[in-house]
Each structure stands twice: as C-alpha cells, then as structure tokens.
N, C-alpha and C positions, 0 to 999 in steps of 0.2 A: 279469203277469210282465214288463212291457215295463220300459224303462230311463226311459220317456218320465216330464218334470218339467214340468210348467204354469210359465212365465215368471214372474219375479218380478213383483211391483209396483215400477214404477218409483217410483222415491225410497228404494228400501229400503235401508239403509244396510246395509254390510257390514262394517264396519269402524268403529268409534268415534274422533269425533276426536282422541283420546288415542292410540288405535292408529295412527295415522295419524301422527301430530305424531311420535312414539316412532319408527317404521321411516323418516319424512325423519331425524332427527335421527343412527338406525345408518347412512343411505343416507350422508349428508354425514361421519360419523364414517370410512367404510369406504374412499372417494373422495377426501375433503377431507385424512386424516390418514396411516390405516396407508398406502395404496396408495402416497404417496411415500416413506414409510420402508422399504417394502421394495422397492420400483425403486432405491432410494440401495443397499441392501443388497445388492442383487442386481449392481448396476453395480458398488460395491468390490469383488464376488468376481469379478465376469468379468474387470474391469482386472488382478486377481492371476492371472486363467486357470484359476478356479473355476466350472465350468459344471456342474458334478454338483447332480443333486437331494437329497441329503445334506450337501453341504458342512456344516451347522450338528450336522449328527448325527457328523460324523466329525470337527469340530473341538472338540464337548462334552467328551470325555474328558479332553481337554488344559487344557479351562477348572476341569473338578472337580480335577487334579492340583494345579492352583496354586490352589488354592482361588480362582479368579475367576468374578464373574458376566460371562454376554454385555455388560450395560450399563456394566461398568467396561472395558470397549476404547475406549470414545467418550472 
C-alpha cells in the first residue's frame, strides 16, 4: 500500500524525439511570437488607459455592431 516507485533506468526515455522537437517548437511559437503581440496589445490599451482585464470583452460588442473583426483595426 506504499506510494514507494523503484527508480527508473537511466536512459529511459520520457518523451519521444518528436515530442520533444513539437513542445521547443510551441516553447519558441509562445515566447518568440504570441508573447510580443500581446505585450504590443497590452501597451496600446494601457497608452489609452485600458488597464481592465476585459478590455477585449467589453470592446467585442462594438466590433459585431460594425460588423468588424479585431484583426481589421491593424
């Protein structure tokens, strides 16, 4: 009834190089790409004096009205 696990073998792979190559590739996707588009995002609405954690949810209704997407503002 114990919790106790005998140590792996060393070299036992955890993770398949595939798996591996796949979670660098989200690591660099998530760092390299989103993380400055939403710091740019985030800096245009503070420069407005948009500090709320909604801002995107409380300026959506205004984008269905005109029928606009977010990415047609850029």
């Amino acid at each position: 009834m114990s919790r106790y696990r005998p140590p792996r073998e060393a070299g036992t792979p955890l993770i398949t190089p595939q798996g591996a190559r796949r979670l660098r590739e989200e690591l660099h996707e998530l760092w390299q790409v989103r993380r400055p588009q939403v710091t740019q995002a985030v800096s245009e609405a503070a420069a407005l004096g948009d500090r709320s954690e909604n801002a995107e949810a409380v300026k959506e209704p205004h984008l269905q009205y005109y029928n606009l997407q977010p990415h047609d503002l850029k």
